[in-house]
BAMAR-675313 format. One record per residue (C-alpha): x, y, z. Coordinates in nm, 2 decimals, m for minus. Layout:
     c1     c2     c3
      X      Y      Z
...
end
This chain:
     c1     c2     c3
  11.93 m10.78  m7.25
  12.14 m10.70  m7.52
  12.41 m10.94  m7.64
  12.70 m10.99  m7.88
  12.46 m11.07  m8.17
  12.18 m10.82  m8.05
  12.40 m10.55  m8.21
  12.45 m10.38  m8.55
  12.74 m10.45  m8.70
  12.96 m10.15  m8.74
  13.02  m9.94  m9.08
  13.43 m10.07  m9.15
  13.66  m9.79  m9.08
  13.96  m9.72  m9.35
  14.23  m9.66  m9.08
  14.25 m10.05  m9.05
  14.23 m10.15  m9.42
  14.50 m10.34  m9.50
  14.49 m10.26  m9.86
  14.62  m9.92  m9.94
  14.49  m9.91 m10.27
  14.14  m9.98 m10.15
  14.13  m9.72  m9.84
  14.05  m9.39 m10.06
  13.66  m9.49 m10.12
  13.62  m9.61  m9.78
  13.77  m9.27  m9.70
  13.51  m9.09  m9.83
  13.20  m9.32  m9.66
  13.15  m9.58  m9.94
  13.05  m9.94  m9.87
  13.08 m10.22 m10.10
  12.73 m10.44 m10.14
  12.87 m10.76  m9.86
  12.95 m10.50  m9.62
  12.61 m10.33  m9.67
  12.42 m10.65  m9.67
  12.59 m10.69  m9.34
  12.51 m10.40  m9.19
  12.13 m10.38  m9.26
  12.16 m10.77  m9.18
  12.04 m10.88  m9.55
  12.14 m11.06  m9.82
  12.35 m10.92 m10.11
  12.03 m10.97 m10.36
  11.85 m10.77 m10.11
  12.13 m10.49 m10.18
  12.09 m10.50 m10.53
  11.72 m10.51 m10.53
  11.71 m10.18 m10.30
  11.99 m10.04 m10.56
  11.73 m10.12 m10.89
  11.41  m9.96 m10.73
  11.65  m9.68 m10.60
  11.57  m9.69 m10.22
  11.95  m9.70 m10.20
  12.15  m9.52 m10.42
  12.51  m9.57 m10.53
  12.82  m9.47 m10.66
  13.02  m9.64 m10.96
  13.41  m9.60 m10.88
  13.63  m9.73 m11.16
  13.39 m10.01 m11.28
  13.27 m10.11 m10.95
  12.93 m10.04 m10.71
  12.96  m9.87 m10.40
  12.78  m9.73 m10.14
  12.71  m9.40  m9.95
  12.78  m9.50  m9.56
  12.52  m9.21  m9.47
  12.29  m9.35  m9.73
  12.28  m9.74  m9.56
  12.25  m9.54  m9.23
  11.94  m9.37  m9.34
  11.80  m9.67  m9.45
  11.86  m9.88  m9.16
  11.69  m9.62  m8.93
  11.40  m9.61  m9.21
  11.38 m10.01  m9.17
  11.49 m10.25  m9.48
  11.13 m10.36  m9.59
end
């Protein structure tokens, strides 16, 4: 029986951001780490420790870390071990 909690959280979609300045990167597909942790149903350590051995690579964007959508997806099929 699935249930509320039984299912994955959703990648965040840019046509509700209420930030305009912030909706180009999600635009393209990138994540920041807390919305990839998340996701995959992690912690945010987890994130960075998947970033250092590179089982999840990323993208820097004006001094900050982001993350491919397609990328996390891949990943999540794969299993976070």
């Amino acid at each position: 029986m699935n249930t509320k909690h039984d299912a994955q959280p959703r990648i965040p979609d840019a046509s509700n951001h209420r930030h305009r300045h912030r909706q180009t990167p999600d635009r393209e597909g990138l994540l920041r780490a807390p919305e990839v942790a998340r996701y995959l149903g992690i912690g945010i350590r987890t994130v960075w420790k998947l970033r250092a051995t590179g089982r999840l690579p990323s993208v820097g964007i004006l001094g900050t870390t982001r993350f491919r959508a397609a990328d996390v997806e891949r990943l999540a099929r794969e299993g976070v071990k």
